[in-house]
VMD Tcl script that builds the backbone (N, CA, C; Angstrom):
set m [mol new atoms 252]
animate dup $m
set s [atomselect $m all]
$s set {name element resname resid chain x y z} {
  {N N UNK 1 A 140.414 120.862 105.351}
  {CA C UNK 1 A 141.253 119.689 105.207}
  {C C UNK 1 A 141.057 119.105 103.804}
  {N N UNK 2 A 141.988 118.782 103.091}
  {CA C UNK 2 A 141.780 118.375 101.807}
  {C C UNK 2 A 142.674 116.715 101.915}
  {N N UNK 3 A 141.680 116.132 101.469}
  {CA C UNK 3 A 142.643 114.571 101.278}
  {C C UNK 3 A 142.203 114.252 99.880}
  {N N UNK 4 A 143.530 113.436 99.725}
  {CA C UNK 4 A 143.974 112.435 98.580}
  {C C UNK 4 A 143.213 111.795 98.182}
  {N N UNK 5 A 142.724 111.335 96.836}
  {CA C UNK 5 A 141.929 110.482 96.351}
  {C C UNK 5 A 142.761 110.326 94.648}
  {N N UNK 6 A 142.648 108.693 94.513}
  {CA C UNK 6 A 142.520 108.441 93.117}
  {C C UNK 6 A 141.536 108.215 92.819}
  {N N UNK 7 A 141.792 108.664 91.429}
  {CA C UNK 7 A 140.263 108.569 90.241}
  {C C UNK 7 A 140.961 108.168 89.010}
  {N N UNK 8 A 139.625 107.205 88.225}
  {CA C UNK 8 A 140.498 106.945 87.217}
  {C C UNK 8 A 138.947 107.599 86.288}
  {N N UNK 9 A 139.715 108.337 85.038}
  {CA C UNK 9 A 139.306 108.799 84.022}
  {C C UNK 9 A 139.680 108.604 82.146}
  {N N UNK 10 A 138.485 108.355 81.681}
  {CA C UNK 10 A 138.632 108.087 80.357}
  {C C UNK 10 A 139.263 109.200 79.668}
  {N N UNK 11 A 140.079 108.822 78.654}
  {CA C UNK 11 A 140.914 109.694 77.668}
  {C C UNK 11 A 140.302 111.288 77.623}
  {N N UNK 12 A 138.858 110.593 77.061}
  {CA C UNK 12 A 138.382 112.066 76.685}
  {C C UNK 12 A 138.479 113.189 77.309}
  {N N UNK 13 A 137.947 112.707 78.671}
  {CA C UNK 13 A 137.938 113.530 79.989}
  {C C UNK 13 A 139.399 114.109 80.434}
  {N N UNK 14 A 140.071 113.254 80.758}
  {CA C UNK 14 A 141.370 113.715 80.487}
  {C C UNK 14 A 142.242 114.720 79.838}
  {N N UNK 15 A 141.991 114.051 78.289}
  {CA C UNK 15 A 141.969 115.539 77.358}
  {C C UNK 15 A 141.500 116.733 77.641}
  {N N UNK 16 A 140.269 116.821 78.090}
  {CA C UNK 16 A 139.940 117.967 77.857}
  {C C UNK 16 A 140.289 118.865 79.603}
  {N N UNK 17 A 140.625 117.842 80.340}
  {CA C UNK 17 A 141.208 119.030 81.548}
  {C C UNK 17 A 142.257 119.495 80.859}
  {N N UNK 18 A 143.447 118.827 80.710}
  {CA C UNK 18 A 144.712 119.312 80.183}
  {C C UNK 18 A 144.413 120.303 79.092}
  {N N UNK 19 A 143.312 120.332 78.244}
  {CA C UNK 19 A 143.551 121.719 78.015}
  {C C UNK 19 A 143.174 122.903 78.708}
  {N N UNK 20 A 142.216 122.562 79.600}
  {CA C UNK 20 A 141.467 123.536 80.431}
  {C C UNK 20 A 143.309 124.086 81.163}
  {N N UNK 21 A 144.223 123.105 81.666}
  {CA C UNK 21 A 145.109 123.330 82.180}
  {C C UNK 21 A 146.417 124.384 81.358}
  {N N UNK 22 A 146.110 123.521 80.299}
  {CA C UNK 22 A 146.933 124.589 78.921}
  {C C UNK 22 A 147.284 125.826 78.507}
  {N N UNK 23 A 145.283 126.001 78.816}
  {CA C UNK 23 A 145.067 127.534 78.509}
  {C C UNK 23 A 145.091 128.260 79.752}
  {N N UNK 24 A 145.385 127.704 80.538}
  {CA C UNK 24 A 145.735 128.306 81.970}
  {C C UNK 24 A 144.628 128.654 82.786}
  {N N UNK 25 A 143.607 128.145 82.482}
  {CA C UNK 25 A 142.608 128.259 83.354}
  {C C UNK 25 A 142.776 127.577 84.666}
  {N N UNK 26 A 143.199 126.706 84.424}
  {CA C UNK 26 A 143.949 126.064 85.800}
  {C C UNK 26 A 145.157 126.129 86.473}
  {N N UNK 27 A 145.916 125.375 87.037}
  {CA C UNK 27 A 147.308 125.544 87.103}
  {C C UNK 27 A 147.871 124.154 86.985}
  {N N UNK 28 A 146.184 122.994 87.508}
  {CA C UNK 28 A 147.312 122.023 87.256}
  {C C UNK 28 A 145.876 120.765 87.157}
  {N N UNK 29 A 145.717 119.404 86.333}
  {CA C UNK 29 A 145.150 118.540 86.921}
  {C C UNK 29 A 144.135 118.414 88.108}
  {N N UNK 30 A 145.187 118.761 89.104}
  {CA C UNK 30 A 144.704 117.742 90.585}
  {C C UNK 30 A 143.491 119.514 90.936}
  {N N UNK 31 A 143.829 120.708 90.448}
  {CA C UNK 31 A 142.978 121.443 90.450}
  {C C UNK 31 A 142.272 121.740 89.812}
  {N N UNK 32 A 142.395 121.550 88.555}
  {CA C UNK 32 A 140.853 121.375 88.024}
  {C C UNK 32 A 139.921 120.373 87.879}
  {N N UNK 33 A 140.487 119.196 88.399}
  {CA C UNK 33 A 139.702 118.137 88.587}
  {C C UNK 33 A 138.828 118.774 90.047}
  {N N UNK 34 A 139.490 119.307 91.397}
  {CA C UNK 34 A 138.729 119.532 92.375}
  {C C UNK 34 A 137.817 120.768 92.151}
  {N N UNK 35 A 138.163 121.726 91.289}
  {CA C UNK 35 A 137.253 122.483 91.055}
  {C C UNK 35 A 136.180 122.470 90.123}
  {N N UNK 36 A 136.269 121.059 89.404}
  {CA C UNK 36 A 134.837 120.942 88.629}
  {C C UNK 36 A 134.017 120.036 89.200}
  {N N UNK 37 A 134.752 119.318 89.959}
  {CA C UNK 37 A 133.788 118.548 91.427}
  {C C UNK 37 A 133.378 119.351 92.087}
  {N N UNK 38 A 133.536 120.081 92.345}
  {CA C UNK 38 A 133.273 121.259 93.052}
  {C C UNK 38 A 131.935 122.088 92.914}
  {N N UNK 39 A 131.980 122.727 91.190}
  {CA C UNK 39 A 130.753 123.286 90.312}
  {C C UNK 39 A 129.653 121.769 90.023}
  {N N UNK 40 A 130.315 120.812 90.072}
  {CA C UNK 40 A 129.320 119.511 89.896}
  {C C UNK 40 A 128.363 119.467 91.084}
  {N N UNK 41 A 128.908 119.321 92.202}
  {CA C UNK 41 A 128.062 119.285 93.292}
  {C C UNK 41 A 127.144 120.363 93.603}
  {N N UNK 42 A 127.634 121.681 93.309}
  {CA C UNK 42 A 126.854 122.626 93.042}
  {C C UNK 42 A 125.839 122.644 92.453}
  {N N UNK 43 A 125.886 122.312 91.373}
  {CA C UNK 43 A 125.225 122.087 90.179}
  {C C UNK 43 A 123.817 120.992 90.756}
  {N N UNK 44 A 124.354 120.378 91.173}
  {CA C UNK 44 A 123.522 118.932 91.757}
  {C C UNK 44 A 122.871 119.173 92.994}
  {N N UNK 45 A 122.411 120.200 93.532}
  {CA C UNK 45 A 122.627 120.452 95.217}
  {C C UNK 45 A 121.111 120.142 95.177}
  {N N UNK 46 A 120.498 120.490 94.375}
  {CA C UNK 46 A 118.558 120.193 94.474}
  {C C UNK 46 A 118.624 118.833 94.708}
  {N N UNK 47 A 119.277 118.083 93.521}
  {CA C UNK 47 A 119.421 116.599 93.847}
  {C C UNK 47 A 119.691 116.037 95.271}
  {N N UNK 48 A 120.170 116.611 95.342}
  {CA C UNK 48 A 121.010 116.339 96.554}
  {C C UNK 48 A 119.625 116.145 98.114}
  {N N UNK 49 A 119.376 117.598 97.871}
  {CA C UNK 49 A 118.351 118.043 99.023}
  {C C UNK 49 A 116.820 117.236 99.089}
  {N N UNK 50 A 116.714 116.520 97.373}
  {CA C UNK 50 A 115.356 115.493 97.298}
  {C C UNK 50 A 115.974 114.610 97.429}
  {N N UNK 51 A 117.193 113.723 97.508}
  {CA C UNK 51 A 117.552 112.688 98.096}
  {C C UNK 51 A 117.058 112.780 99.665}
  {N N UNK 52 A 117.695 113.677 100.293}
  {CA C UNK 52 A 117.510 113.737 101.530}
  {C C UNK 52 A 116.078 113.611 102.203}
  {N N UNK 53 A 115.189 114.854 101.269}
  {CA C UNK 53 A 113.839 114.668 101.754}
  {C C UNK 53 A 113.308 113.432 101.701}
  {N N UNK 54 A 113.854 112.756 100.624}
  {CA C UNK 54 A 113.136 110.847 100.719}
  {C C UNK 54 A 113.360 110.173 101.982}
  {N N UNK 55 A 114.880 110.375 101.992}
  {CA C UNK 55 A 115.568 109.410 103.624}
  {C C UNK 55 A 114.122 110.463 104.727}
  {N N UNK 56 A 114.234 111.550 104.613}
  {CA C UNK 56 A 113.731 111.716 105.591}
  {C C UNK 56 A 112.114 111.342 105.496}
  {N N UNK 57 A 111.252 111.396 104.361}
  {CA C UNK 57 A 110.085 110.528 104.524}
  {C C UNK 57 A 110.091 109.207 105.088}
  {N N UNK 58 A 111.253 108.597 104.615}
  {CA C UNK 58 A 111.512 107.108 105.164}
  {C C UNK 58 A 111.401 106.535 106.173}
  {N N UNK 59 A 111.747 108.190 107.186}
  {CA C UNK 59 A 112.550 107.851 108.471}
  {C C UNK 59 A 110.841 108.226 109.216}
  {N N UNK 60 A 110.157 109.181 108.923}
  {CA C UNK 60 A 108.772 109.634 109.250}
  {C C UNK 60 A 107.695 107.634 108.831}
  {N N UNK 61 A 107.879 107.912 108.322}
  {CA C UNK 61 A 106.381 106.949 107.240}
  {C C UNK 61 A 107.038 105.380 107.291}
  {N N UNK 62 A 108.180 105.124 107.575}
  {CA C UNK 62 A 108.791 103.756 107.589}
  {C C UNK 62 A 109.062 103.307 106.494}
  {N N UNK 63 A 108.693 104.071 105.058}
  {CA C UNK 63 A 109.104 103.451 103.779}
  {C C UNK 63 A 109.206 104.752 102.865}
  {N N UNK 64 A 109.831 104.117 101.406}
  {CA C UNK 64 A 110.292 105.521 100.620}
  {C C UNK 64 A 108.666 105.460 100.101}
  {N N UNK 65 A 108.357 107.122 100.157}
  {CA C UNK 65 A 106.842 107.145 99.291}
  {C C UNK 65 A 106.904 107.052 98.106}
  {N N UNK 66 A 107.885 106.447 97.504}
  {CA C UNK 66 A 107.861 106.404 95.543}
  {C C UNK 66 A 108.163 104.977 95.599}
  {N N UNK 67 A 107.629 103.949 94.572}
  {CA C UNK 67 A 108.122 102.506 94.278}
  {C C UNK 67 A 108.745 102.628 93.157}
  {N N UNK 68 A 109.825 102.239 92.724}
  {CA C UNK 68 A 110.771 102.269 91.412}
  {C C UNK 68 A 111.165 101.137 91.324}
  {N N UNK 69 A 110.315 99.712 92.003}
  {CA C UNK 69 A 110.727 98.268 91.476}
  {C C UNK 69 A 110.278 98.058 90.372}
  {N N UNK 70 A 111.346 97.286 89.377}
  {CA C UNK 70 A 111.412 97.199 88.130}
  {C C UNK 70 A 111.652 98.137 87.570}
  {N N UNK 71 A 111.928 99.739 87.865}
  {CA C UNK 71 A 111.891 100.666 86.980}
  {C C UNK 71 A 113.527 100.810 85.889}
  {N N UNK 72 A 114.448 99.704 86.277}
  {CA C UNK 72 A 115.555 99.780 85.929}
  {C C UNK 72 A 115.474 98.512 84.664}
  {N N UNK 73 A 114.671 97.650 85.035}
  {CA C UNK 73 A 114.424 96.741 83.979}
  {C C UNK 73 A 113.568 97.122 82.819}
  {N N UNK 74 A 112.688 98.448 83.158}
  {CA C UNK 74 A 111.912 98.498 82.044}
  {C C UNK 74 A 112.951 99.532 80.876}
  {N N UNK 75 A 113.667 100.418 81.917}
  {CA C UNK 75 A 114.220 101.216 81.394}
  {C C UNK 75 A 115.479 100.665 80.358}
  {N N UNK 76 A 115.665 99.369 80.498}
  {CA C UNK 76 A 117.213 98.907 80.046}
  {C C UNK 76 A 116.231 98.301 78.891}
  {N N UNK 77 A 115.611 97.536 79.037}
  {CA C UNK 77 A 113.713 96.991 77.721}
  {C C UNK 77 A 114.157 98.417 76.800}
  {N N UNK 78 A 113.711 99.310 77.387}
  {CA C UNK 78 A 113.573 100.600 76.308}
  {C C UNK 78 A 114.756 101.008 75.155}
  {N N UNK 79 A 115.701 101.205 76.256}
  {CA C UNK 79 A 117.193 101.371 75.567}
  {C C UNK 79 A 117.604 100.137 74.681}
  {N N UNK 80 A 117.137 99.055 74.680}
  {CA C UNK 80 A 117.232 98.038 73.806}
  {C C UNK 80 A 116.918 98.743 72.604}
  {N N UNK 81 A 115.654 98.791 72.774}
  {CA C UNK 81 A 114.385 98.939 71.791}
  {C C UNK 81 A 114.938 100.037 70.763}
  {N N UNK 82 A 115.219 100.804 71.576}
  {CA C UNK 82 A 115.888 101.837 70.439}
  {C C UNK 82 A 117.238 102.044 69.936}
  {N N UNK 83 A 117.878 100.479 70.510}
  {CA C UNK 83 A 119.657 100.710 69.791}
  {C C UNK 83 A 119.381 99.767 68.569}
  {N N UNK 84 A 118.020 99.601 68.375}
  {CA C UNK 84 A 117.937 98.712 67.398}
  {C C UNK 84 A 117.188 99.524 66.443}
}
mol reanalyze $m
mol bondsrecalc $m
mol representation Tube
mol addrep $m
C-alpha cells in the first residue's frame, strides 16, 4: 500500500532530484524522492535497531540506561564557540 504524503524541500534538494530525474535515473520526482527514502532508511537501519534496544532496556530496567540531560545545551555552548 503506498500513501500520499507532502514534503516540503529546500531548493537545493530539489535541484538535485530533478536532475537525478533528467538523466533518467528516475522517471519522475514522487519516485525518486520514495526511493532515496527508501536507501535512507536502509542506510539508517543500525540506528534504527539501537533505538529500539534502548525502548527495550527501558521497558526491562524502568529507565533509559544512558543520561543525555543537558547534552543538547552543552552541545549548542560548543557550536557557539566555534562559529566564532
Amino acid at each position: 500500500m503506498i500513501t500520499k504524503v507532502s514534503v516540503r524541500l529546500r531548493e537545493q534538494e530539489l535541484k538535485q532530484i530533478d536532475q537525478l530525474v533528467e538523466h533518467g535515473i528516475f522517471r519522475s520526482r514522487s519516485e525518486a524522492i520514495r526511493e532515496l527514502i527508501i536507501a535512507g532508511i536502509a542506510h539508517l537501519s543500525e540506528v534504527f535497531r539501537a533505538v529500539d534496544r534502548l525502548f527495550e532496556l527501558e521497558r526491562m530496567e524502568g529507565r533509559i540506561p544512558i543520561d543525555l540531560s543537558g547534552a543538547t545545551q552543552q552541545l549548542l555552548k560548543e557550536r557557539q564557540m566555534l562559529q566564532r
